[in-house]
C-alpha positions in Angstrom: 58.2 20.8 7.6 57.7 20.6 11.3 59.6 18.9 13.8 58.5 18.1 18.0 62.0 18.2 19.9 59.9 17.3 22.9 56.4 17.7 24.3 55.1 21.3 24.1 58.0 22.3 21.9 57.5 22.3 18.0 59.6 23.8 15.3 58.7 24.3 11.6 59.3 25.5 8.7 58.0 26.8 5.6 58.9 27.7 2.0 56.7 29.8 -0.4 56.9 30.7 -4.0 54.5 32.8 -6.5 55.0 33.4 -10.0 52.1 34.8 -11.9 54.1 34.7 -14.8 56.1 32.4 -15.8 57.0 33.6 -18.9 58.8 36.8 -17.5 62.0 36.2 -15.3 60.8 39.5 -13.0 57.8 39.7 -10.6 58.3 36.8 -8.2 58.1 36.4 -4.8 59.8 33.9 -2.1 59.1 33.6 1.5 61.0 31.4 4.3 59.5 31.3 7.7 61.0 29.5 11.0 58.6 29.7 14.0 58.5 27.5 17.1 55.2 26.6 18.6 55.5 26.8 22.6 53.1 25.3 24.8 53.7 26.9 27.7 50.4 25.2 30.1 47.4 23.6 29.4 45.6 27.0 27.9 48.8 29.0 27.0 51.1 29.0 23.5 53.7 30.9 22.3 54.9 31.4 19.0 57.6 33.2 18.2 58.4 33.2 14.2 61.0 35.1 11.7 60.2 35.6 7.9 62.7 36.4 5.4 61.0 37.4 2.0 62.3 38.1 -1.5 60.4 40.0 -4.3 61.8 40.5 -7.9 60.6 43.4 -9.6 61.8 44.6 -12.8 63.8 47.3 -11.4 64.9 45.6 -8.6 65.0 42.5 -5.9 63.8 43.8 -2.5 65.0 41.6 0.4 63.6 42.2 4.2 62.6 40.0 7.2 59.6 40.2 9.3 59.2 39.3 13.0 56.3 38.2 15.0 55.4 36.5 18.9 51.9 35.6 18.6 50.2 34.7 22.2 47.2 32.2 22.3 45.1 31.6 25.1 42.3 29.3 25.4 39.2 29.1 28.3 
């Protein structure tokens, strides 16, 4: 889902799930990601984005969030 609050400013979000097996309640993994797309000129963006991921494992469920600021430039 993605959302412009104004121009140059875009927030999103994103939900992932795999299952290879369905048939077993362990080995699953989820992913939610925020991230903001700024356009800070013409030939500049920003984007700043968090990830919070979950992965089942028979022995355990491992929860850990990521960070990231990608730059992009264009000429």
């Amino acid at each position: 889902m993605s959302y412009r609050i104004q121009r140059g400013i875009n927030v999103s979000t994103q939900y992932d799930f795999y299952d290879p097996d369905l048939d077993v309640k362990s080995g699953s993994s989820t992913r939610w990601r925020l991230s903001s797309e700024l356009y800070l000129t013409g030939y500049l963006e920003l984007i700043p984005a968090y990830e919070i991921n979950e992965d089942k494992t028979p022995i355990a469920t491992r929860r850990y969030g990521t960070g990231e600021l990608q730059l992009h430039f264009w000429f």
